[in-house]
N, C-alpha and C positions, 0 to 999 in steps of 0.2 A: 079768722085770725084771732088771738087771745090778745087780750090788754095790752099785756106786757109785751109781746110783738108789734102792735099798733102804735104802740107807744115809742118804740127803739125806732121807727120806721121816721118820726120825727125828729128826736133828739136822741145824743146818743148816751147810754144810758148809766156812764158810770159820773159824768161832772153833772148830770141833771142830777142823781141820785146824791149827790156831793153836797148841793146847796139844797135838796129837800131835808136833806140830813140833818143841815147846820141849824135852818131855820126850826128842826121840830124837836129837837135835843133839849134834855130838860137839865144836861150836863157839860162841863165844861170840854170841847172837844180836839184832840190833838191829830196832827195829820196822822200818827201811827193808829188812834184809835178811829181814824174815818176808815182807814186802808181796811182795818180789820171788818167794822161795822160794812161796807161795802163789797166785801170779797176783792180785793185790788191788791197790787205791789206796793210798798210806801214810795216808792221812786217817784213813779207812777203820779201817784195821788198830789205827789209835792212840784210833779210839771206841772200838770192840772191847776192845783193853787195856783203859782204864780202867776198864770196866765190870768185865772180870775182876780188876784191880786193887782195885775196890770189894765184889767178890763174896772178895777173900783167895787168887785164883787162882794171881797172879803178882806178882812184886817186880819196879819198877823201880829199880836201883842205876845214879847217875850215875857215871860213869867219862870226865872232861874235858866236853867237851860233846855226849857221846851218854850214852843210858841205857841199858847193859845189861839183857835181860830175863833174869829165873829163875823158875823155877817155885816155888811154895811147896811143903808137908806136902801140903796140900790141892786142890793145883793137882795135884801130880805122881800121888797118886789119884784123878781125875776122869781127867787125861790116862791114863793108863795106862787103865782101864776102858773110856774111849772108840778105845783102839786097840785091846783085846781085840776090842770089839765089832766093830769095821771089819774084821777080819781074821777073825771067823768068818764075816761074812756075803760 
C-alpha cells in the first residue's frame, strides 16, 4: 500500500490536507485559494471550515470582503500532529 493510501485509510484526506495547508502556508490563505491548493469544490471546502470553525480549529478574520483563514492554539496542534503523521508513513 503507498503512503498516500495508508494515510486516507486513517484520515480523510481532503480537511487533513486543509489544516496541514494552513499551518505550512508562508501566505496569507482564502477558502478559494485552499479549494484550488487542495484539488476541492469551494463549497466544499467552506462546509469543511465551518465545521472546524465550530470544532476551535480555525479563525475566520474578514479583511474587506474575503475572510482570511488562521489557524488557532488548537488548530495548529492537530495540524502539526497530522503532518508528523503523513510524513512518517
Amino acid at each position: 500500500m503507498q503512503n498516500k493510501e495508508i494515510f486516507n485509510v486513517f484520515f480523510r484526506e481532503k480537511p487533513a490536507m486543509m489544516l496541514v495547508h494552513l499551518k505550512n502556508s508562508d501566505m496569507d490563505v482564502y477558502a478559494s485559494s485552499l479549494a484550488k491548493r487542495i484539488d476541492c469544490t469551494y463549497s466544499h471546502v467552506v462546509k469543511i471550515l465551518q465545521e472546524m470553525e465550530k470544532a476551535s480549529l480555525i479563525n475566520f478574520e474578514k479583511t474587506g470582503r474575503l475572510k482570511l483563514l488562521t489557524l488557532t492554539k488548537k488548530g495548529e496542534e492537530v495540524a502539526e500532529k497530522i503532518d508528523m503523521i503523513r510524513l512518517r508513513l
